[in-house]
C-alpha positions in Angstrom: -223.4 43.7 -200.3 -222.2 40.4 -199.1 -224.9 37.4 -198.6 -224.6 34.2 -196.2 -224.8 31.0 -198.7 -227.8 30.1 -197.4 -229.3 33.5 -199.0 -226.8 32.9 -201.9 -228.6 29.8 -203.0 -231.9 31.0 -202.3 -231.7 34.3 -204.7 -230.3 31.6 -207.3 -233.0 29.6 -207.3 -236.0 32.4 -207.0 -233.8 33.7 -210.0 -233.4 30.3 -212.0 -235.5 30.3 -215.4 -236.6 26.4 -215.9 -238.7 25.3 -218.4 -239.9 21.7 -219.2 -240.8 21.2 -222.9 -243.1 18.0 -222.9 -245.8 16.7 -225.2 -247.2 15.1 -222.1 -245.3 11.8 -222.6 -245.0 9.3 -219.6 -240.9 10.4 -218.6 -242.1 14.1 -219.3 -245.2 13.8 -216.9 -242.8 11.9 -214.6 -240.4 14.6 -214.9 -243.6 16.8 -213.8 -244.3 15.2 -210.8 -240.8 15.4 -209.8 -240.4 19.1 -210.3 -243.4 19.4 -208.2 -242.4 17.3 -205.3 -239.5 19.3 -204.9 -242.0 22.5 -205.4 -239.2 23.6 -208.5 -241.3 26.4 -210.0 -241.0 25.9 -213.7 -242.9 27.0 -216.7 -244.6 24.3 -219.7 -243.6 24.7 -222.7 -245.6 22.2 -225.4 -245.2 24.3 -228.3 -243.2 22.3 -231.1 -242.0 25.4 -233.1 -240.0 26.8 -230.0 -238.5 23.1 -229.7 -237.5 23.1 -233.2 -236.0 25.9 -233.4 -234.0 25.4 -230.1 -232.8 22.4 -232.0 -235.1 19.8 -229.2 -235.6 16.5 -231.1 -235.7 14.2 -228.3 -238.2 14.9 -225.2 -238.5 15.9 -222.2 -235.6 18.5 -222.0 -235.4 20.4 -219.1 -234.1 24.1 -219.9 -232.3 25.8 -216.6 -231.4 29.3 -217.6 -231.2 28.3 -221.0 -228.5 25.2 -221.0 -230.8 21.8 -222.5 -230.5 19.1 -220.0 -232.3 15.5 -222.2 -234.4 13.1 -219.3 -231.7 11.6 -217.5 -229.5 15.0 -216.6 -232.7 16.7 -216.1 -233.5 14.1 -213.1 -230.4 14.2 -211.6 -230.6 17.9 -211.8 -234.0 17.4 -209.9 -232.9 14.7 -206.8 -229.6 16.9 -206.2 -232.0 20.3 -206.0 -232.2 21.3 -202.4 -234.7 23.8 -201.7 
């Protein structure tokens, strides 16, 4: 089946797995309230075993179908997301 791009983006985003690992610091609550701005759904993840063993030492990281983007790529991940 072949969809338009506009329906191309939208079943990648409904199918896009993102979640923010935060221990509610201020650039992770910042990182919040941009996610949802932009009405990104996204799950919290605050649970410091999963973050060790995916190798997370510095926080927030943003996880989008599993690749690890640190604050700043996370952001510019968030103003270039078009809904």
């Amino acid at each position: 089946m072949i969809y338009s791009i506009e329906t191309q983006r939208s079943i990648k985003k409904m199918n896009d797995n993102i979640v923010l690992y935060t221990i509610n610091c201020p650039i992770c609550n910042r990182i919040k309230q941009m996610l949802d701005a932009k009405k990104i759904q996204y799950t919290l993840c605050s649970d410091e075993e999963k973050m060790i063993s995916l190798g997370i030492d510095v926080l927030p990281v943003l996880s989008i179908n599993g690749a690890l983007l640190q604050a700043k790529a996370a952001i510019e991940y968030i103003n270039k997301y078009e809904a």
